[in-house]
C-alpha positions in Angstrom: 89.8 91.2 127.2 88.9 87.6 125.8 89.0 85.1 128.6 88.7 82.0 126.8 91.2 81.7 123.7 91.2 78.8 121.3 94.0 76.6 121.3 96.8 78.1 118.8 97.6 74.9 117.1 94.0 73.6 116.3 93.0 76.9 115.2 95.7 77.2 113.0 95.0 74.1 111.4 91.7 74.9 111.0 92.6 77.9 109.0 95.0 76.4 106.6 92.3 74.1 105.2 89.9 76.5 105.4 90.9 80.2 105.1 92.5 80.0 101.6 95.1 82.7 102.5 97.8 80.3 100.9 97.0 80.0 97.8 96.4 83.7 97.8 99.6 84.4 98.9 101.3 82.0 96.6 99.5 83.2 93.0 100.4 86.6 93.5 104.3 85.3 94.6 104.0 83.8 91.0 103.0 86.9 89.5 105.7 88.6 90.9 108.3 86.5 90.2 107.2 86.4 86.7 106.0 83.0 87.2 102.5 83.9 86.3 100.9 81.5 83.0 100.0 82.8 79.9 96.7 82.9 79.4 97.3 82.6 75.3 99.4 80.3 75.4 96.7 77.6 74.3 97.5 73.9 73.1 97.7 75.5 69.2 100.3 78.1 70.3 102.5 75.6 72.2 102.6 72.9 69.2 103.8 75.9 67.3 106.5 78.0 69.2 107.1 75.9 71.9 109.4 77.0 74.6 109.7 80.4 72.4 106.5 81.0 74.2 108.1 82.1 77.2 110.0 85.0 75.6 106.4 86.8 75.1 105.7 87.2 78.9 105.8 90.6 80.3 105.3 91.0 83.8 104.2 94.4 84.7 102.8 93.7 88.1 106.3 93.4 90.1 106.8 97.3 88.6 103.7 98.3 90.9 105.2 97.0 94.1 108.8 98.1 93.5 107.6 101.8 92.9 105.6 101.9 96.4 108.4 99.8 98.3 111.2 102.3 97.1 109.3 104.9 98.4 109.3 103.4 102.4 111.9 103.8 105.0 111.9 103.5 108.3 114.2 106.9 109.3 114.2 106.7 113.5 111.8 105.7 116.3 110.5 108.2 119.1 110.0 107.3 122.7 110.5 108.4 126.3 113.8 108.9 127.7 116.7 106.6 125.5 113.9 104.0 124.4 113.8 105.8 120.9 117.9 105.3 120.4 117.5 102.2 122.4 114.9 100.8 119.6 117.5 102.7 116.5 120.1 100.5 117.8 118.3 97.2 118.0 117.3 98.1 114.4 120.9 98.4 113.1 122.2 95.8 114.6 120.0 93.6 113.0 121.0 95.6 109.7 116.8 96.7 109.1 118.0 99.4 107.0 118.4 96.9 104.2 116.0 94.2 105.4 113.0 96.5 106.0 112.5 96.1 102.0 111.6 92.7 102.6 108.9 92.8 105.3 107.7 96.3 103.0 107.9 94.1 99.3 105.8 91.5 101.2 103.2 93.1 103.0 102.8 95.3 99.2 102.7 91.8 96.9 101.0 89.9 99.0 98.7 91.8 101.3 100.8 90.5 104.8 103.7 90.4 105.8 105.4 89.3 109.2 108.1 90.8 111.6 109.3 88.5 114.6 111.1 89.7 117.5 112.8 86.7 119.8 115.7 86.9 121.8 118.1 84.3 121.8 117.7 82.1 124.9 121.7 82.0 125.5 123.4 85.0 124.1 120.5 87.7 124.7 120.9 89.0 121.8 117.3 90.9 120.5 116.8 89.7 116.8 114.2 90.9 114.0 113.2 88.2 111.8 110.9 89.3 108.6 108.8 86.0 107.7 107.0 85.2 104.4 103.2 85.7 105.5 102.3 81.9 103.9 103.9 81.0 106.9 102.2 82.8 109.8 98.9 83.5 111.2 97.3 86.2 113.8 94.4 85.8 116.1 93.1 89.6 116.8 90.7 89.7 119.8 87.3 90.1 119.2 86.6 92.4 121.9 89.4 94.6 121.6 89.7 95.1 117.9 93.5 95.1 116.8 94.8 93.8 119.6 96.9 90.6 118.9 96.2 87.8 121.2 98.4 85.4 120.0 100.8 84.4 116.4 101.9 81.7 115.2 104.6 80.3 112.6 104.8 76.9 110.5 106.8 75.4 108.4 108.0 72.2 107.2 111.6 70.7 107.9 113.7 69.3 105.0 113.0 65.7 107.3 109.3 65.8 106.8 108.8 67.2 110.5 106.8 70.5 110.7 107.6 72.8 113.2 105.4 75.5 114.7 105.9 77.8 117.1 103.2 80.2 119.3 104.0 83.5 120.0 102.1 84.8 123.2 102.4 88.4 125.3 104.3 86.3 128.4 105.8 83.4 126.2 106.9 81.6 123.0 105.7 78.1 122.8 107.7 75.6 120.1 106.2 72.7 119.0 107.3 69.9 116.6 105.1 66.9 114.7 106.0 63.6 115.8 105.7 61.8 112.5 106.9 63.3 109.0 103.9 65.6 107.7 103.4 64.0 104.4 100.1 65.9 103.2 100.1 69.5 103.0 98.5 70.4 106.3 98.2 68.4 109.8 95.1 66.5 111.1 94.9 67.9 114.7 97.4 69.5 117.3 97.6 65.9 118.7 100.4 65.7 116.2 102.5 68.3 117.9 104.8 67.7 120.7 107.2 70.2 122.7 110.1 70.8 120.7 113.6 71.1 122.8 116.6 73.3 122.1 120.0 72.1 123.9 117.2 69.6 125.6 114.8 72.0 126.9 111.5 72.0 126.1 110.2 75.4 125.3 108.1 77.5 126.3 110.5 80.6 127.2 108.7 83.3 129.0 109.3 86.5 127.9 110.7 89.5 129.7 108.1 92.1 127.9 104.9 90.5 128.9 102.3 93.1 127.3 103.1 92.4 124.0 103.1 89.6 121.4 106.4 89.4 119.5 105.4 88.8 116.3 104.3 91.9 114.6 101.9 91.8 111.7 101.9 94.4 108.9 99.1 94.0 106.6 98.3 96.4 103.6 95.2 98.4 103.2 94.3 95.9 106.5 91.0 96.9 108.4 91.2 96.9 112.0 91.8 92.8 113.2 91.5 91.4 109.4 94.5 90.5 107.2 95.5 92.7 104.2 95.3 93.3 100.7 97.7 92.9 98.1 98.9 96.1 95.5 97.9 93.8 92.7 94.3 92.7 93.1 93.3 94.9 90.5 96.5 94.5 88.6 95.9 91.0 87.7 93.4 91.3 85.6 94.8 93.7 84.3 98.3 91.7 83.3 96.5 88.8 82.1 95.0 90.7 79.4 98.0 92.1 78.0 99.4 88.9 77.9 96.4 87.8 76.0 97.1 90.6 73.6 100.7 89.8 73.3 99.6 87.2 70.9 97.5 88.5 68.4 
C-alpha cells in the first residue's frame, strides 16, 4: 500500500494543465452532439452557401455509442445475506434504472465516466450521482494496480468560485477558491480553502472506510489508466464523409 500520497488538490492541478484529458473529453462531446466542424466547409464554400452549410452535416458517430449503450443494463446485484437487495434498493431509489444510460453514454463517448456515492450529512439518505468525466480525476496506486487511492471533482460556480471536493476511503474533503478563478485552471492548492455547509467545514468521515466513493468506469481502461472512447477510430472516419458530402 502507498504510504506517501501526493496532495489531491496540487496534483489535480497539475494534471489539468498537463494531462490533456479535457480537451479529449470535450472534442469527442462535440462530435456527439453533432457539434463537430466541417472539414469542407472552406472560406470558398462559406461565401457561397452560407449558413446552408450546416444542413450537409451528418453525424454518424453518436449512432456508434447509442447502439452499445442500448445494449447495457444493470439487471440486480449479488452479495452475502440481504446486501444484494440491500444494494437493488439503493439503486431504485435513486431511479438508476433510467440514469445508468448516462454514466454508460459517457464512459462509451468519451472513454470515462464517473459514479459518486455520498450520503447526505442531515437526512442519511445514500445518493448516486453520475458526473461528466471532464470534471473528475483518479489517482490509482502504483503498488496495488487498480486500486483507487483517492478522487476528486471540480467545477466552477456561476460566481467565479471553483469548488472541489476529495473523495478518500475514511472521508470527503470540500474545498472552495478564495478568489473568483478567472483563467481556466488554478495556480496552486494555496487557492483552496475548506468549504462549509450549514457552517461546518467539511471533511465528513465516512461510515464505509475501505472504499473510495467515487467510482470510476472507464472503457476499454487497462488496469489503473483512464479509458478509451468508442469513436477514436470513428473520427477519422466521419470527417471524411463530411469531406465527401461536398463534392
Amino acid at each position: 500500500m502507498v504510504t506517501t500520497l501526493p496532495d489531491a488538490i496540487e496534483w489535480t492541478i497539475k494534471g489539468l494543465k498537463s494531462d490533456g484529458l479535457n480537451q479529449q473529453y470535450h472534442r469527442y462531446d462535440r462530435y456527439l452532439r453533432g457539434k463537430h466542424p466541417l472539414q469542407f466547409a472552406t472560406a470558398k464554400y462559406q461565401s457561397a452557401f452560407g449558413q446552408l452549410l450546416q444542413a450537409l452535416a451528418y453525424d454518424r458517430t453518436n449512432m456508434i455509442v447509442d447502439a452499445l449503450a442500448d445494449r447495457l443494463q444493470v439487471i440486480g446485484f449479488t452479495g452475502k445475506g440481504t446486501a444484494g437487495k440491500e444494494a437493488l434498493a439503493l439503486w431504485d431509489a435513486n431511479s438508476m434504472d433510467r440514469r445508468e444510460g448516462e454514466v454508460e453514454t459517457e464512459a462509451l463517448g468519451k472513454g470515462d465516466a464517473y459514479l459518486i456515492v455520498e450520503k447526505h450529512p442531515r437526512t442519511g439518505k445514500v445518493h448516486y450521482w453520475p458526473n461528466d468525466a471532464d470534471r473528475c480525476r483518479i489517482f490509482y496506486s502504483e503498488e496495488e494496480p487498480g486500486q483507487t487511492e483517492f478522487g476528486t471533482k471540480f467545477w466552477k460556480l456561476d460566481s467565479g468560485y471553483m469548488r472541489l471536493n476529495v473523495y478518500r476511503r475514511d472521508r470527503i474533503e470540500k474545498y472552495i477558491s478564495r478568489t473568483k478563478i478567472t483563467s481556466g485552471v488554478p495556480t496552486s492548492a494555496k487557492v483552496f480553502e475548506a468549504f462549509k455547509v450549514d457552517g461546518e467545514a467539511w471533511p465528513v468521515m465516512l461510515d464505509v472506510t475501505d472504499t473510495v466513493p467515487m467510482f470510476h468506469i472507464g472503457n476499454n481502461a487497462r488496469t489503473g489508466g483512464y479509458g478509451q472512447s468508442e469513436l477514436l477510430h470513428a473520427l477519422p472516419m466521419q470527417d471524411r464523409s463530411t469531406r465527401r458530402s461536398a463534392t
